[in-house]
LOMAR-209366 format. One record per atom (N, C-alpha, C): atom name; x, z, y. Coordinates in steps of 0.2 Angstrom, whole numbers, plus 5000, padded with zeros to 4 digits. Layout:
N
+----+------+------+------+
| at |   xx |   zz |   yy |
+----+------+------+------+
| CA |    X |    Z |    Y |
...
+----+------+------+------+
END
This chain:
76
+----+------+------+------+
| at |   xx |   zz |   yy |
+----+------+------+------+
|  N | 5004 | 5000 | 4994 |
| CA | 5000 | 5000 | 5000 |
|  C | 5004 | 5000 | 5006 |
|  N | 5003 | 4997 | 5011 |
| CA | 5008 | 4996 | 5017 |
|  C | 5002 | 4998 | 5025 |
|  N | 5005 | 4999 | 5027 |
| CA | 5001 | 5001 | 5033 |
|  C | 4999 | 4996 | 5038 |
|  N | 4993 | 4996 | 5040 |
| CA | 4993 | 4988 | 5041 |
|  C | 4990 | 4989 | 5051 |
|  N | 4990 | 4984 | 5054 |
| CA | 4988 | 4984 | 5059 |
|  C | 4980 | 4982 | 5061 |
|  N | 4978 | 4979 | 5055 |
| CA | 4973 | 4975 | 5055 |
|  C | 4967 | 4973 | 5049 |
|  N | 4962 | 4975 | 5050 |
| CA | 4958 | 4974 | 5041 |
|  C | 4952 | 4969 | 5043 |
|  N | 4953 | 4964 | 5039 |
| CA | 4949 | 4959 | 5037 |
|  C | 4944 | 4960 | 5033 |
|  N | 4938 | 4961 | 5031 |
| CA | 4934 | 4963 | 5023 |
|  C | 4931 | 4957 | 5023 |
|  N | 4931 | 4951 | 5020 |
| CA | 4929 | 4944 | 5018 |
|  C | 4927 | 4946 | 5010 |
|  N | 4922 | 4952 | 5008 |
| CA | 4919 | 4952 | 5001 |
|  C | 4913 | 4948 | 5004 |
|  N | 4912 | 4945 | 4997 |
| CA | 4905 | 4941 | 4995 |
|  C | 4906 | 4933 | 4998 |
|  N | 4914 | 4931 | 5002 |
| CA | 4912 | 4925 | 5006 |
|  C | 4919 | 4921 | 4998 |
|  N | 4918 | 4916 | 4996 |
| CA | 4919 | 4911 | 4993 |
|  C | 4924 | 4906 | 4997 |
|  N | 4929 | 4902 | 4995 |
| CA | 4934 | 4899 | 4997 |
|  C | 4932 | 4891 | 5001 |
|  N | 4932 | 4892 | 5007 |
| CA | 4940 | 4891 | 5009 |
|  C | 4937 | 4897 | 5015 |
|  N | 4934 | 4900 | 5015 |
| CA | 4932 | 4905 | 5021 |
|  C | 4935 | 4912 | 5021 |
|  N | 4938 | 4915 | 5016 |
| CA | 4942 | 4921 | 5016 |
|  C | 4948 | 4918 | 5020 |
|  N | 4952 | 4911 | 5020 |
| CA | 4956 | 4910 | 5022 |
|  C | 4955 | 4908 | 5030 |
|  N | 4950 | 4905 | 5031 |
| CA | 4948 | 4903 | 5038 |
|  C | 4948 | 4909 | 5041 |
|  N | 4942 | 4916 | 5040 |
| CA | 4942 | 4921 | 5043 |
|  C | 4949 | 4924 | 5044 |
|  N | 4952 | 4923 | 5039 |
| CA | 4960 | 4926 | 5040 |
|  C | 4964 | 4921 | 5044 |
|  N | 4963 | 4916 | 5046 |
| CA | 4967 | 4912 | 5051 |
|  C | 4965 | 4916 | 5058 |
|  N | 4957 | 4916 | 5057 |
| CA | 4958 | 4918 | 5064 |
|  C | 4959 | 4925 | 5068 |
|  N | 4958 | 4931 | 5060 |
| CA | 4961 | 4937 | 5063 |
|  C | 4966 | 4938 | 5065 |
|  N | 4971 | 4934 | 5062 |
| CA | 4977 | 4932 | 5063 |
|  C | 4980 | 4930 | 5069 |
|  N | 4977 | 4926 | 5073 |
| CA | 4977 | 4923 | 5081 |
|  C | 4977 | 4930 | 5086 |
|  N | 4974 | 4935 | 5084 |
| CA | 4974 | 4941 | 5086 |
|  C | 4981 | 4947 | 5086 |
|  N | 4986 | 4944 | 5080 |
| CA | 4991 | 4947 | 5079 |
|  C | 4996 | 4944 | 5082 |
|  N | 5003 | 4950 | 5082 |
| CA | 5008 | 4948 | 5085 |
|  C | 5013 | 4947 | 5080 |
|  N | 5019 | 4944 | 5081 |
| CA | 5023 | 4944 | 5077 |
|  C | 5028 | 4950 | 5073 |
|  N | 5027 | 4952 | 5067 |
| CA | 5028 | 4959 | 5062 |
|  C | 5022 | 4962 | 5064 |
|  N | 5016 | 4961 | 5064 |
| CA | 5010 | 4965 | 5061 |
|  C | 5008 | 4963 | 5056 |
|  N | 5004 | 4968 | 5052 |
| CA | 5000 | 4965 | 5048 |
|  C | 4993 | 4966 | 5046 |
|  N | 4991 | 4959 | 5043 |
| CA | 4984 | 4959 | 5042 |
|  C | 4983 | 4960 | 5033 |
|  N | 4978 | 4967 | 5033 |
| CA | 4974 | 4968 | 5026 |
|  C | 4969 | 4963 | 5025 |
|  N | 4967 | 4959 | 5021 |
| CA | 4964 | 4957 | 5018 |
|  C | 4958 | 4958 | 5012 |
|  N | 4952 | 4958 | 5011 |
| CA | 4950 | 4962 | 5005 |
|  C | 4945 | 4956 | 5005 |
|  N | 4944 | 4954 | 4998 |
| CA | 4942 | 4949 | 4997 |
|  C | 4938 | 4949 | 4989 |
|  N | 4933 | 4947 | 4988 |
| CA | 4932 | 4946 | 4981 |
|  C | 4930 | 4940 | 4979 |
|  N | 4933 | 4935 | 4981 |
| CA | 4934 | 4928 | 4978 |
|  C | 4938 | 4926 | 4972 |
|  N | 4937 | 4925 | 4968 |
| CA | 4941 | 4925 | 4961 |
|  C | 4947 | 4922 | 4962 |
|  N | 4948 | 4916 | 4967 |
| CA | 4953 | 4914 | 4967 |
|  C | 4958 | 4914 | 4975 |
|  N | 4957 | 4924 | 4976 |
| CA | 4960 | 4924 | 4983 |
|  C | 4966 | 4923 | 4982 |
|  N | 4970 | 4928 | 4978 |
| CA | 4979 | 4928 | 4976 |
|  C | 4983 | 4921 | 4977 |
|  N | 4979 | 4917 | 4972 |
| CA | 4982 | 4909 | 4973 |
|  C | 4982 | 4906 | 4980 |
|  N | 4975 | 4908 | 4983 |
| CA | 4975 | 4905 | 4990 |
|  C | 4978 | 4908 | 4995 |
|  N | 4979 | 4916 | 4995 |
| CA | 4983 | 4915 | 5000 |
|  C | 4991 | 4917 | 5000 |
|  N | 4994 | 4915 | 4993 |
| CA | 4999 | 4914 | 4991 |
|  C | 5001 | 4906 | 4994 |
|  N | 4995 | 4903 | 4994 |
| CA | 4995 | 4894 | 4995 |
|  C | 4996 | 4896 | 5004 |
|  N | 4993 | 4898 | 5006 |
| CA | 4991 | 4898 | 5015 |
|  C | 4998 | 4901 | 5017 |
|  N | 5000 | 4906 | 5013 |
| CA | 5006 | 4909 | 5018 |
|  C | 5013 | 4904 | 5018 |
|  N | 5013 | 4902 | 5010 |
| CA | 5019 | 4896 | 5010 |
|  C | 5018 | 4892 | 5013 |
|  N | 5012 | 4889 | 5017 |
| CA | 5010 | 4883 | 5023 |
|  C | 5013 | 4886 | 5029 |
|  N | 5010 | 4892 | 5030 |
| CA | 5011 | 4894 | 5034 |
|  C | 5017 | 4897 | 5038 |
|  N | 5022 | 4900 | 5033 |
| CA | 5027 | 4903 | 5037 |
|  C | 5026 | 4910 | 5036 |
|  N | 5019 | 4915 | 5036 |
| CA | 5019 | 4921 | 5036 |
|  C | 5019 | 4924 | 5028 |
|  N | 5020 | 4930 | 5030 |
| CA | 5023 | 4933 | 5020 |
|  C | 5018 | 4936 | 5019 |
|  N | 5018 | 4934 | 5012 |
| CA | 5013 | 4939 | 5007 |
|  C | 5016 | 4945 | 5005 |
|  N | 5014 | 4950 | 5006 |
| CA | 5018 | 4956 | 5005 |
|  C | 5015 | 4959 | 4999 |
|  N | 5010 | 4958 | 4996 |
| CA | 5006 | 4960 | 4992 |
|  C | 5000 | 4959 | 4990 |
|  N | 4995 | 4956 | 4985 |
| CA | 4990 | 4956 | 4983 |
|  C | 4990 | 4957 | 4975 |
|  N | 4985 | 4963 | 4976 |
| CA | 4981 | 4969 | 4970 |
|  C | 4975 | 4965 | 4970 |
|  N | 4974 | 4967 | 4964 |
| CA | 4963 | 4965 | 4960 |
|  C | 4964 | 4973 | 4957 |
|  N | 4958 | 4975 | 4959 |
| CA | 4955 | 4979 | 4955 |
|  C | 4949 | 4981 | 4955 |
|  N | 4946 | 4978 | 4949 |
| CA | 4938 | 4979 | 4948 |
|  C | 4933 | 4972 | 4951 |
|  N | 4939 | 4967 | 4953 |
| CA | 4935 | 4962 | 4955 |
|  C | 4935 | 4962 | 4965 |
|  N | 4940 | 4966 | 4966 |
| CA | 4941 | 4967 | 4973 |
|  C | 4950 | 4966 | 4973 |
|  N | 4951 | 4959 | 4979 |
| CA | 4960 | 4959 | 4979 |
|  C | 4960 | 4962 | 4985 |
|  N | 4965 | 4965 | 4987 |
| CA | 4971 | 4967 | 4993 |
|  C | 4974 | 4964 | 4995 |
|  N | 4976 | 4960 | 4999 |
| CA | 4980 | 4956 | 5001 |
|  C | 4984 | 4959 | 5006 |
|  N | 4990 | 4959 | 5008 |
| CA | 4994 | 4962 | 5015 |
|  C | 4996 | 4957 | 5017 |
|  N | 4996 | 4952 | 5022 |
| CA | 5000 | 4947 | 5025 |
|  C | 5004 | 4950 | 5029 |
|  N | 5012 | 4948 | 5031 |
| CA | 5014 | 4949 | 5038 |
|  C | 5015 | 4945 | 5041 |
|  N | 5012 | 4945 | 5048 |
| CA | 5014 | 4939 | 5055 |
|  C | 5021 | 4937 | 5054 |
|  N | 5023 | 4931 | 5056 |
| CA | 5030 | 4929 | 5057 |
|  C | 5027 | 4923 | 5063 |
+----+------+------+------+
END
């Protein structure tokens, strides 16, 4: 668990939209904050695995437990 600047809850929303909403909580951060993520789309891990190597910022961590992921990005 990391300390985070910023919490996104994207439960119940389906792909490409946990990602969109995190783009644009994102516009709101500075460079080394970071944005939590919470997400129960099956396939959030892979997708913002996929968005940060597009992107530039790091995946610092993503957990599933019980059908709920944690994701930690950090701004770069």
């Amino acid at each position: 668990m990391y300390n985070f600047d910023s919490e996104l809850d994207a439960s119940g929303l389906n792909c490409p939209l946990p990602v969109v909403r995190a783009k644009n909580a994102m516009s709101a951060l500075t460079a080394g904050q970071i944005l939590k993520i919470i997400s129960t789309d099956p396939g959030s891990a892979r997708n913002f695995e996929a968005f940060c190597a597009q992107t530039g910022n790091e995946l610092l961590s993503s957990t599933e437990t019980n059908g709920q992921h944690s994701i930690f990005i950090k701004i770069n």
